[in-house]
C-alpha positions in Angstrom: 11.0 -114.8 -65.6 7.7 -116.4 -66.4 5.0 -113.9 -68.5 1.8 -114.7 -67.8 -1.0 -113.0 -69.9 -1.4 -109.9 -67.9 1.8 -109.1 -68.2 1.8 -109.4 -71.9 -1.3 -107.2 -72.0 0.0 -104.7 -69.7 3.4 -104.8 -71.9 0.9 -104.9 -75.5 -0.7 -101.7 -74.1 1.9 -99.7 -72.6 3.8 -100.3 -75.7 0.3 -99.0 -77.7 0.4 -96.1 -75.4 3.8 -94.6 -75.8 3.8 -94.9 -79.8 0.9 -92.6 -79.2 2.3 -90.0 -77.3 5.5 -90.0 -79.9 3.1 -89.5 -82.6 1.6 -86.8 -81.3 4.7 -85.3 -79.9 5.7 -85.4 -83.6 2.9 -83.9 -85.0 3.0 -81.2 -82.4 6.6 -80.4 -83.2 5.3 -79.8 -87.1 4.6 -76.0 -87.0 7.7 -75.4 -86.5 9.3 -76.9 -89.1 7.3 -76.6 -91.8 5.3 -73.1 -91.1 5.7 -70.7 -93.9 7.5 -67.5 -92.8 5.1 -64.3 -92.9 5.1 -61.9 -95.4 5.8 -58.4 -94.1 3.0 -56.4 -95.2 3.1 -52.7 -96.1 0.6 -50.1 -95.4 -3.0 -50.9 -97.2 -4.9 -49.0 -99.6 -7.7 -46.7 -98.4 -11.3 -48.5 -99.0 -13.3 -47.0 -101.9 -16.2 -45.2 -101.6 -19.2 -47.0 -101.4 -22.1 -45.9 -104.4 -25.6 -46.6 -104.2 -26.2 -49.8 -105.6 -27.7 -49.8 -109.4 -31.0 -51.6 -109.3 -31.1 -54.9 -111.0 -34.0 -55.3 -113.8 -37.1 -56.6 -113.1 -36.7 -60.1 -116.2 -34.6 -62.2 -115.9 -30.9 -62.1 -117.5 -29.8 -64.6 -120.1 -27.8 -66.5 -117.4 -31.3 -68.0 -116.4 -32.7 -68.6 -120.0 -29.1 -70.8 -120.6 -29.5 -72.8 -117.2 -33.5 -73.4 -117.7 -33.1 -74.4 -122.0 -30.1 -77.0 -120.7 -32.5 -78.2 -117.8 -35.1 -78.8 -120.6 -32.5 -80.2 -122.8 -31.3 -82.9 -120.1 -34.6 -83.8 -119.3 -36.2 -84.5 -122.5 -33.0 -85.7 -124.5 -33.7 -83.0 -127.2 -30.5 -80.7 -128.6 -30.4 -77.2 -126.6 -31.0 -75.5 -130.3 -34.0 -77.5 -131.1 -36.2 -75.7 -129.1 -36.5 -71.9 -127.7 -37.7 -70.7 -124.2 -40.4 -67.7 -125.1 -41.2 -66.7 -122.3 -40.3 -68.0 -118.1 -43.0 -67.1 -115.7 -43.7 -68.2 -112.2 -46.3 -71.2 -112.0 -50.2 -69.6 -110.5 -50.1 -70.2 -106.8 -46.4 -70.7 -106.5 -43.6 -68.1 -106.4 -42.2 -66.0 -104.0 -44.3 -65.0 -101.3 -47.0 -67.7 -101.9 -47.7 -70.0 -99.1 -49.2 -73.2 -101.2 -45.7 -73.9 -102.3 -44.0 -74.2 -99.1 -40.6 -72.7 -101.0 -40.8 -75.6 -103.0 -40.1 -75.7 -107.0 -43.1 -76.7 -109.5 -41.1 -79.3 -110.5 -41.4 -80.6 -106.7 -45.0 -80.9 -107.2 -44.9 -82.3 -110.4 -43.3 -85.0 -109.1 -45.5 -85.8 -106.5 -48.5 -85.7 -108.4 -47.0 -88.2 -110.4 -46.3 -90.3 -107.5 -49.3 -90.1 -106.2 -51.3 -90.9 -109.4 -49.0 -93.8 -110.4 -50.3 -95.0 -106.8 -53.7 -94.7 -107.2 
């Protein structure tokens, strides 16, 4: 029997083919070996009460002051404890409800202003 090079292709691709199909045959077949078996689950607890929700203050927490002195501190190279934040306020014209910001951060800005001086 003579193969010419259809035959070899058609063989080459059939061959392709079923490994395919076993493969996913196999991986089909894995749930049900290797599921974990469910828990049987008793009767749950009653859901608390929901209480008005304590109102937050109007500063800002210590959480912030930590993230903004180790923002400072990356960016200028100093030690966190050689400098302290007095006081955080929103930049004039930019902040919540302000549309010259566009939601973006005054560091946004400040950075292209740069830019756009270096250009000039």
């Amino acid at each position: 029997m003579e193969l010419n090079h259809w035959m070899i292709t058609a063989l080459g691709m059939g061959t392709v083919f079923l490994a395919l199909i076993a493969l996913s045959l196999i991986v089909s077949l894995f749930p049900f070996f290797f599921r974990k078996p469910e828990k049987k689950r008793g009767e749950l607890a009653p859901l608390p009460e929901l209480n008005e929700p304590t109102p937050r203050p109007a500063g800002i927490g210590p959480e912030l002051v930590a993230v903004i002195a180790a923002a400072v501190a990356a960016s200028s190279g100093m030690a966190p404890g050689s400098f302290r934040v007095s006081s955080v306020e929103a930049a004039e014209g930019y902040g919540p409800g302000s549309a010259a910001g566009f939601n973006t951060p005054v560091w946004g800005h400040i950075d292209r202003f740069s830019r756009a001086s270096r250009n000039s």
